[in-house]
C-alpha positions as CSV (number, residue, x, y, z in Angstrom):
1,X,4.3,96.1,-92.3
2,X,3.9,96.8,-88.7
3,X,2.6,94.2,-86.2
4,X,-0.8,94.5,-84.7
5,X,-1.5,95.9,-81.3
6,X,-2.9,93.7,-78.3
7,X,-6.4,95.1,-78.7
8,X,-6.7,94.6,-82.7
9,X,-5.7,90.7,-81.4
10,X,-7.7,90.6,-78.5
11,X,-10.3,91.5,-80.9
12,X,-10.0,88.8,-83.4
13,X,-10.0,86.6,-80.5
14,X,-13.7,88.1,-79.1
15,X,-14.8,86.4,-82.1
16,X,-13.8,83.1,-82.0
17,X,-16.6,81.3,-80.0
18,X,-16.4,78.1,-78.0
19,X,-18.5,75.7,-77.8
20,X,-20.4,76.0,-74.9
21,X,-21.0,79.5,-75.2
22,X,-18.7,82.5,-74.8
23,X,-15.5,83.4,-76.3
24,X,-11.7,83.0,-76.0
25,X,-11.8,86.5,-74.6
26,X,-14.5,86.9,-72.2
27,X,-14.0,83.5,-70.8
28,X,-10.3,84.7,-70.0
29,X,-8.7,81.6,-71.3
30,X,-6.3,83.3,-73.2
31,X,-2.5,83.6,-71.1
32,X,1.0,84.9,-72.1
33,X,0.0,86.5,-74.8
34,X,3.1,88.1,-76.5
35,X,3.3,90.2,-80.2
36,X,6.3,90.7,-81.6
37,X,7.7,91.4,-84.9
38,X,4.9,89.8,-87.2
39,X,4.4,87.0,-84.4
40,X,1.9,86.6,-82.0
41,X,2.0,83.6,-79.2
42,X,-0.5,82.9,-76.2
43,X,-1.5,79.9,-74.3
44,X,-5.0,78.7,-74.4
45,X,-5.8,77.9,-71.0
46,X,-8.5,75.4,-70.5
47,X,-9.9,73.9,-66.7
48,X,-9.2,70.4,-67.1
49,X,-8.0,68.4,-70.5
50,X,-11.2,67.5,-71.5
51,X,-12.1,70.8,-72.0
52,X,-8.6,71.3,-73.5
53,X,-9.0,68.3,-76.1
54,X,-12.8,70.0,-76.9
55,X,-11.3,73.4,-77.7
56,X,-8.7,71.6,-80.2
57,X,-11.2,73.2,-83.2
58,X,-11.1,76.2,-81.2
59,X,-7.7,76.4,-81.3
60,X,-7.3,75.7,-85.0
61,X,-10.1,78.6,-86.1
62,X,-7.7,81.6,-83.7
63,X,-4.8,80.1,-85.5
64,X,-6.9,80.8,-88.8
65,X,-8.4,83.9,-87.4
66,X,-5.2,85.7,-86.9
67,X,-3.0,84.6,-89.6
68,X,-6.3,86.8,-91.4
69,X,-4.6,89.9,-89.3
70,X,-2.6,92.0,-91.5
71,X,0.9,92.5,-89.5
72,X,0.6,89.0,-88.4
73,X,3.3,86.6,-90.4
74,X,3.3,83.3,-87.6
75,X,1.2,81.9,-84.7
76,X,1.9,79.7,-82.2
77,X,-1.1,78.5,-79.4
78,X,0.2,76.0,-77.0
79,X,-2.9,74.6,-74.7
80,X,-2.5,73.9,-71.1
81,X,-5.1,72.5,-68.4
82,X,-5.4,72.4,-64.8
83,X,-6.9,69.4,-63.8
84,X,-5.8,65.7,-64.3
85,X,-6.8,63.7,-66.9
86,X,-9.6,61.1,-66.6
87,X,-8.8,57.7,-66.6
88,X,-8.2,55.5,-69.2
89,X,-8.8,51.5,-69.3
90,X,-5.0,50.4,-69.6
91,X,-3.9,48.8,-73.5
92,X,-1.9,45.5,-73.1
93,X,-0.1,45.3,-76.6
94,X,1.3,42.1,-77.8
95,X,5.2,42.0,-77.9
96,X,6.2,42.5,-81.0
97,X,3.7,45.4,-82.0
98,X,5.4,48.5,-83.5
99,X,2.1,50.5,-82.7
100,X,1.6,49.6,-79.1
101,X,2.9,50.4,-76.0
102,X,5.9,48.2,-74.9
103,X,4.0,46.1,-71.6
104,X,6.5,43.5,-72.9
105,X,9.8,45.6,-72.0
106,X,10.5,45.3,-68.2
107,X,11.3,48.3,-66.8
108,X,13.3,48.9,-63.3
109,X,15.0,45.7,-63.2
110,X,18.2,45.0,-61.1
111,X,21.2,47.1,-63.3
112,X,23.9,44.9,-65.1
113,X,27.3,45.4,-64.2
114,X,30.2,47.6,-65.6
115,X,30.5,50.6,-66.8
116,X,27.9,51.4,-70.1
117,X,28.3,53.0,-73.3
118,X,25.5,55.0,-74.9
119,X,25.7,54.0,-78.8
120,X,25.8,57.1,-81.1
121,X,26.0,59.6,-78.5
122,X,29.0,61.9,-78.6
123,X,28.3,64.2,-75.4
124,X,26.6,63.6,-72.5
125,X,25.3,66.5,-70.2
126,X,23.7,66.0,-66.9
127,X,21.3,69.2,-65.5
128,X,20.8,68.6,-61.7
129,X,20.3,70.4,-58.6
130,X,20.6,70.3,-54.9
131,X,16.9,70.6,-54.4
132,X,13.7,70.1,-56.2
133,X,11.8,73.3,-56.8
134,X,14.3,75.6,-58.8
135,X,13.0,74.5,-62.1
136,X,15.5,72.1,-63.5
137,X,13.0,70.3,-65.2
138,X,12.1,73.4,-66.8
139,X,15.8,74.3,-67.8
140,X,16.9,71.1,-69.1
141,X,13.6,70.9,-71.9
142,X,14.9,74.6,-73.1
143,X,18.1,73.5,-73.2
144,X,17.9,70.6,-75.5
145,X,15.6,72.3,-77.7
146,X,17.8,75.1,-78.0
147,X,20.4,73.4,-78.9
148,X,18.5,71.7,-81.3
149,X,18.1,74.9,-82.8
150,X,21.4,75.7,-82.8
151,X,22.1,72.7,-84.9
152,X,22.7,70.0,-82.6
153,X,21.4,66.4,-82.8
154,X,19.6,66.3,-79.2
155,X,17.9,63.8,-77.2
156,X,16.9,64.3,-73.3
157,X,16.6,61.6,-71.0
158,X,13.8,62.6,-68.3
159,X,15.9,61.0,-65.2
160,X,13.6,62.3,-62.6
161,X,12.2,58.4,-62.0
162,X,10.0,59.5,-59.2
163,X,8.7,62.7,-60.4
164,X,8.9,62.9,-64.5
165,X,7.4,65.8,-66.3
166,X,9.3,66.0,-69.4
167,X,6.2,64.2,-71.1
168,X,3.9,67.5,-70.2
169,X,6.5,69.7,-70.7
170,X,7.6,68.4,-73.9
171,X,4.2,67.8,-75.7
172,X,4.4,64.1,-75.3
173,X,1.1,62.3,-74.9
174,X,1.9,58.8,-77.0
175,X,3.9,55.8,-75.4
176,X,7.0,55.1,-76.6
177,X,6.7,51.5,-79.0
178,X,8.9,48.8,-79.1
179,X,8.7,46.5,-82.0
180,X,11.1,43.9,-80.4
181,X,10.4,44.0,-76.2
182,X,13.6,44.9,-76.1
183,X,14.7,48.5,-78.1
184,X,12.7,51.6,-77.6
185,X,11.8,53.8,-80.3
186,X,11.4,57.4,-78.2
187,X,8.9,59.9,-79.7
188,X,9.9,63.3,-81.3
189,X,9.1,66.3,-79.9
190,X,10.4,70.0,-81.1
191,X,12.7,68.1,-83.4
192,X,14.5,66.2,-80.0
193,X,14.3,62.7,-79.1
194,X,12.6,62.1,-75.9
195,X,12.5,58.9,-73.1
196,X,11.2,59.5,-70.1
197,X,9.2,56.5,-67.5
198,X,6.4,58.7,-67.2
199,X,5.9,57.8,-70.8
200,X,4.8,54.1,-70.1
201,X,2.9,54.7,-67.1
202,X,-0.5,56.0,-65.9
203,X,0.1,60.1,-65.0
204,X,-0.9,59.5,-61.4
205,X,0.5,56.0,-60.7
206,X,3.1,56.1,-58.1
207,X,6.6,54.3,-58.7
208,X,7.5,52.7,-55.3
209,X,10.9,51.0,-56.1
210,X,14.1,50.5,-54.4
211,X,17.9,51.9,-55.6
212,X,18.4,48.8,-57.4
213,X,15.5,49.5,-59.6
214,X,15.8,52.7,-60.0
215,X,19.3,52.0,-61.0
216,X,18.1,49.4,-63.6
217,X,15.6,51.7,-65.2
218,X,18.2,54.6,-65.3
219,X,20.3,52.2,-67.5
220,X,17.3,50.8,-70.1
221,X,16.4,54.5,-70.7
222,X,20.1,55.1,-71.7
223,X,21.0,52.1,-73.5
224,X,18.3,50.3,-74.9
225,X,16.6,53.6,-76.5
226,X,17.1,53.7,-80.0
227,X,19.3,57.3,-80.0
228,X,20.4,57.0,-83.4
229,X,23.4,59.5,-84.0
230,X,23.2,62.5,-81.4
231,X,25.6,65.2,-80.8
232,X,24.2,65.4,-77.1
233,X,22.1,64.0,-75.3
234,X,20.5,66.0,-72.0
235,X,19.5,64.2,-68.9
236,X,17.4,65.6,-66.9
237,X,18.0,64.5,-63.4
238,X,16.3,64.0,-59.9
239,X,17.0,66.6,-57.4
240,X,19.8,65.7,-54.3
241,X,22.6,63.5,-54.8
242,X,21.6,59.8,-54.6
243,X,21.2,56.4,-56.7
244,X,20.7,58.0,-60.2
245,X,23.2,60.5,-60.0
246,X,25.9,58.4,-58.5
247,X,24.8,55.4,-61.5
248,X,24.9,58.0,-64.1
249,X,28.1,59.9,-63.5
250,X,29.7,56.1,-62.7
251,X,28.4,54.0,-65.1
252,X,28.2,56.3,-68.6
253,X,31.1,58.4,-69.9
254,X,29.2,62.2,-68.9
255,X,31.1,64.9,-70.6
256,X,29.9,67.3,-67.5
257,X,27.1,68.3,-65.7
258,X,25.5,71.8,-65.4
259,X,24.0,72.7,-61.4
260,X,20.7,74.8,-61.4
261,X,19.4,77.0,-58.2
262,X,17.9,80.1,-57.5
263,X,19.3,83.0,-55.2
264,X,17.8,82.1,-52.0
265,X,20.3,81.0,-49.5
266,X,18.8,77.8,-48.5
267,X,18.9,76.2,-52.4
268,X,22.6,77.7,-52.2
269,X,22.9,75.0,-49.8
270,X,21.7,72.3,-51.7
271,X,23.4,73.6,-55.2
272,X,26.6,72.9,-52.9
273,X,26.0,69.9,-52.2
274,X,25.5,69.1,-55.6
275,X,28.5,70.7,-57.2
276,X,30.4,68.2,-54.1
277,X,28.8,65.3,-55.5
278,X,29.7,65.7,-59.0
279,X,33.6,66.2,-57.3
280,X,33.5,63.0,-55.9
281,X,32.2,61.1,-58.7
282,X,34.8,63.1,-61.1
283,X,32.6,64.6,-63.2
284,X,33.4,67.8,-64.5
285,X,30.7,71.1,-63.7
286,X,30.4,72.7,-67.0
287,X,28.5,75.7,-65.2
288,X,25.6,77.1,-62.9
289,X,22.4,78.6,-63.7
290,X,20.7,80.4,-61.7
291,X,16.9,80.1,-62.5
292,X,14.0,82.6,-61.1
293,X,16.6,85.6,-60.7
294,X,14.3,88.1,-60.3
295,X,10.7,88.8,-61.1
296,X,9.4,91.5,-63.5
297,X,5.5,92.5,-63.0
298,X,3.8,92.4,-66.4
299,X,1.9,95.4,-65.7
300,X,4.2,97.7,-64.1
301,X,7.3,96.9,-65.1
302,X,9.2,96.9,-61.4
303,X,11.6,94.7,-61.0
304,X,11.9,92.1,-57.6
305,X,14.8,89.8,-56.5
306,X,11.9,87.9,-54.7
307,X,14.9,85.0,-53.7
308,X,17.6,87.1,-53.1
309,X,20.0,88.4,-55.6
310,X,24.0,87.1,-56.9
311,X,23.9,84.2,-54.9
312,X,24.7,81.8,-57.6
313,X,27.5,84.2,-59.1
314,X,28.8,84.7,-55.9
315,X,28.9,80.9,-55.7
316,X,30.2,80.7,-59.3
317,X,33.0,83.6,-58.7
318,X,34.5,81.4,-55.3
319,X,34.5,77.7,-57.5
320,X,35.9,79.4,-60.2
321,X,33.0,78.2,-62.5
322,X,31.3,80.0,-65.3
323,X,27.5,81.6,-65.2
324,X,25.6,79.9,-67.6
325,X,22.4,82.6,-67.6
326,X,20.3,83.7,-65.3
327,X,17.0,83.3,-65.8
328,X,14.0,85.4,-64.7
329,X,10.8,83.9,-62.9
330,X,8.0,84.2,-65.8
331,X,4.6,83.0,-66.1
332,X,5.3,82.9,-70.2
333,X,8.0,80.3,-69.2
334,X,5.4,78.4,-66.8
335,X,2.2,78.7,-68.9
336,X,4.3,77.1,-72.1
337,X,5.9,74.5,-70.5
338,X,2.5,73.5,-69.3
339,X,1.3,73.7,-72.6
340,X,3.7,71.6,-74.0
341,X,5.4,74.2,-76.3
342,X,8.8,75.1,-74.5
343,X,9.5,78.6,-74.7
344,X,12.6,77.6,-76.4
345,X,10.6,76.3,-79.2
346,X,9.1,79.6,-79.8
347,X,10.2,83.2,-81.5
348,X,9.8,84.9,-78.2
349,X,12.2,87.1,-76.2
350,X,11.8,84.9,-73.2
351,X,14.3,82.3,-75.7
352,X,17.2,84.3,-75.8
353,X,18.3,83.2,-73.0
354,X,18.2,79.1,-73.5
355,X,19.5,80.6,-76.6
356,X,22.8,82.0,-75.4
357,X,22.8,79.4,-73.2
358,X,23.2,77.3,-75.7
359,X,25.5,79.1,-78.0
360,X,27.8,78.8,-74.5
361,X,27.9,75.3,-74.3
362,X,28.8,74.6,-78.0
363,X,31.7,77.1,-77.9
364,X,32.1,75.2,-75.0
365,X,32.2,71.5,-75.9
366,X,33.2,71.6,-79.5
């Protein structure tokens, strides 16, 4: 049975009506839409997520809608928004509450000394970069999920204390609990175990803390996170080469760490810096990747190296270190990580890469 066309979908989706008027279609909320064989995906994308929480039934009758389509074997919607979310009158659970959020658990106090051991974790791998902007974030949620469909045992530590965006990326909306006010049981998504500070904070609330607490907090989301048995676990770090980096490379046992940058010459710069850093601190570079390599219009099919092109190969070639993948700039990548669906997670062609990625490491490490 042969899959559907675009139109015979778009189609279905004319008829699935929202409720304030219109449809999925002539409201143009529908993004990334990809078909292929017996799969369709798209990404519902909605103004702000109020809108997004009200087109949840919406949602749930395309899903219906097109699984009716003959061709059509699986359907993933992820839903984005663009807008923040409305405030919320803050919970204060009682310590001890397995349901509630942990106000109990201090987080970002002063680090303990000596080195640290991360209980049940065989591997750690640390995905950083020189800069911010290159889409490490983005890399280190496909990573861990690929590998968790590779067979691994993955959790992914969201490092990034200032700026964390695991818990969008990764579909994450409930606070972690902790029954005791002092172990944290992190949340599941895509079949990976997730911890990240933005979980136990307001989105918009600022952190304003010194090194010494961002030291402290690096260590609680390492060691008092109930892991369980993991083959890896993935931290995703903060961009540059300060406090968190040098805490984690000196303080935990990291197996390696992999760099991320695009072409351009001035993250070059940075990803130097970087791969320096980890020298110092003796940790071992497991690989680059070079993220946003090129740029492929969706509607013509031509091809741009809109930040340069071989730059991080070139770099790879002169350290004598391996190319992990390079990874092209694509609003399907952008518009599910928003979503909260990882590409990764999905059958789509815009996985193979995390995939092989993935496959590269194991062959790797094992």
């Amino acid at each position: 049975m042969t899959s559907p066309t675009r139109d015979e979908v778009l189609a279905v989706l004319a008829r699935v009506t929202l409720p304030q008027g219109g449809d999925l279609v002539s409201r143009d909320l529908v993004r990334a839409l990809v078909i292929d064989a017996g799969a369709v995906r798209f990404v519902i994308e909605a103004e702000t997520p109020d809108e997004a929480k009200a087109l949840e039934p919406v949602q749930a009758q395309a899903e219906a809608a097109l699984k009716a389509l003959p061709g059509v074997e699986r359907v993933a919607i992820a839903m984005t928004a663009h807008g923040p979310a409305a405030k919320a009158p803050a919970r204060q659970a009682p310590q001890g509450d397995p349901q509630g959020e942990p106000p109990s658990l201090k987080i970002g106090r002063h680090p303990t000394a000596g080195p640290s051991e991360v209980p049940g974790v065989k591997r750690i791998i640390a995905v950083g970069s020189g800069k911010g902007g290159v889409g490490k974030s983005t890399v280190s949620a496909n990573l861990a999920i690929a590998l968790a469909r590779e067979g691994w045992k993955v959790g992914l530590v969201d490092a990034d204390i200032y700026g964390p965006s695991q818990p969008r990326m990764m579909g994450v909306t409930k606070k972690p609990a902790s029954p005791d006010g002092k172990t944290i049981i992190p949340p599941v998504a895509h079949g990976i175990r997730v911890i990240s500070i933005g979980m136990m904070l307001p989105e918009d609330q600022a952190l304003i803390w010194r090194g010494p607490m961002l030291m402290g907090a690096l260590q609680q989301l390492m060691t008092q996170v109930a892991w369980g048995d993991l083959d890896v676990l993935v931290i995703d770090m903060p961009p540059g080469t300060g406090d968190v980096q040098m805490t984690l490379c000196q303080k935990f046992p990291v197996t390696g760490a992999i760099v991320v940058s695009t072409p351009q010459d001035v993250a070059l710069l940075d990803a130097r810096r970087a791969l320096n850093a980890f020298e110092v601190l003796k940790t071992p570079v497991l690989g680059l990747v070079e993220n946003m390599s090129t740029f492929i219009c969706p509607n013509c099919g031509h091809e741009e190296h809109i930040f340069g092109e071989g730059g991080v190969t070139r770099e790879a070639e002169k350290m004598g270190l391996p190319v992990l993948a390079q990874l092209p700039l694509s609003i399907e990548v952008r518009l599910s990580g928003d979503g909260g669906l990882p590409v990764a997670a999905t059958d789509s062609p815009a996985a193979e890469s995390y995939r092989a990625m993935a496959r590269q490491l194991i062959a790797q490490l094992a």
